[in-house]
C-alpha positions as CSV (number, residue, x, y, z in Angstrom):
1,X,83.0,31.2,125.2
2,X,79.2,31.7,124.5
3,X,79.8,35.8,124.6
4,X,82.8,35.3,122.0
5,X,79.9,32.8,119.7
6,X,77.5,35.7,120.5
7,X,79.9,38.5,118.9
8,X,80.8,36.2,115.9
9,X,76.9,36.0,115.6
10,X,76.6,40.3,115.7
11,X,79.7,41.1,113.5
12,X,78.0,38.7,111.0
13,X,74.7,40.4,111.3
14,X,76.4,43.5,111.4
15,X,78.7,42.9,108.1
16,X,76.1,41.6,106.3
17,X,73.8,44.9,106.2
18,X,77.3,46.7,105.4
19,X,77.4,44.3,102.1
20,X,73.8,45.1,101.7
21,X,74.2,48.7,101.9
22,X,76.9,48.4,99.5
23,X,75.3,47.0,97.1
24,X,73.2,49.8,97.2
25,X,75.1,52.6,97.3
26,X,76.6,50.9,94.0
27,X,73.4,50.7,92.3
28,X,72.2,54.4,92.9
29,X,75.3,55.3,92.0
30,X,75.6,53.9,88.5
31,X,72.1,55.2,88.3
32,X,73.0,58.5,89.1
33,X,71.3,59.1,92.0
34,X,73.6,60.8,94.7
35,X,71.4,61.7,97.2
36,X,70.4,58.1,97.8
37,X,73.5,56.6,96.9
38,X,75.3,59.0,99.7
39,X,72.8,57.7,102.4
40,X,73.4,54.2,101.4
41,X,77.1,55.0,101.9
42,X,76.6,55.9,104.9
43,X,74.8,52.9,106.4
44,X,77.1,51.1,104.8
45,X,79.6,52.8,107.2
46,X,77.7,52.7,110.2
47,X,77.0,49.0,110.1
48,X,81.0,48.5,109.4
49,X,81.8,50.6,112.8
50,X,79.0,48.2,114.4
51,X,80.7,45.3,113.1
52,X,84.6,46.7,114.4
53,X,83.1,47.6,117.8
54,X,82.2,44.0,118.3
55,X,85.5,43.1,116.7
56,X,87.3,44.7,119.3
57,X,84.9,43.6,121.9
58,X,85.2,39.7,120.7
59,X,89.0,40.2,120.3
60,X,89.3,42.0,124.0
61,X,87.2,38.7,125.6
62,X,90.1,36.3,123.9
63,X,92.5,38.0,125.1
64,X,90.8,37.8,128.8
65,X,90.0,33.9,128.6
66,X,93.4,33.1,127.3
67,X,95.2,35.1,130.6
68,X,93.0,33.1,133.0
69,X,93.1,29.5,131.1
70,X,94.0,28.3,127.9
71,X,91.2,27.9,125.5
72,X,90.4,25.0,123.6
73,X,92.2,24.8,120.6
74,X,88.9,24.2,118.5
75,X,87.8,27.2,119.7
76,X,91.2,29.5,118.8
77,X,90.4,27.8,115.4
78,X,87.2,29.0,115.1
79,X,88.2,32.4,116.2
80,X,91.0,32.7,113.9
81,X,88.7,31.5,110.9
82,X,86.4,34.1,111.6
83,X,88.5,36.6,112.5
84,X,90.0,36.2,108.8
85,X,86.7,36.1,107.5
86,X,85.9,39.4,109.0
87,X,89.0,40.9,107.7
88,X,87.9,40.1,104.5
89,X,84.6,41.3,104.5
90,X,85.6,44.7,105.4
91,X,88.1,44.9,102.8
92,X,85.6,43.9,100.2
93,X,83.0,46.6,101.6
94,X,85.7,49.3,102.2
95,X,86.4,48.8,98.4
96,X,83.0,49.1,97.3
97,X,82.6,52.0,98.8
98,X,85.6,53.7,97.6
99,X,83.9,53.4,94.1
């Protein structure tokens, strides 16, 4: 359970330099800098394909505990609230940078 805590811990790391970087691209943007903008973009993407990797890496482990036992149900609780708020997240930054 501590690796799945430690993945919750990167993917929020991870997500919040994607919201970061977002912001950014935005604000070059409206400024009308593209060259700066387009790189912000792009870390933006980077740190979401971080966050996914560890996504499926924290949803792979849950999967693997709940074959050999079944897990706590504080702990599915906690899973599934962050797993929705990791869903959200990305759909937030994936419409930012559509702008």
């Amino acid at each position: 359970m501590r690796i799945i805590k430690k993945y919750v811990e990167h993917i929020a790391e991870e997500i919040e330099g994607a919201k970061e970087y977002a912001e950014q691209y935005i604000e070059h943007k409206a400024k009308g800098n593209m060259q700066a903008a387009n790189k912000y973009r792009e870390m933006a993407s980077d740190e979401l394909k971080h966050a996914t990797y560890l996504h499926e890496f924290a949803v792979k482990e849950v999967e693997d505990i709940s074959k050999i036992y079944s897990p706590p149900v504080e702990m599915l609780e906690k899973w599934e609230h962050e797993h929705k708020k990791y869903v959200e997240n990305v759909a937030v930054i994936k419409q930012i940078l559509a702008m």
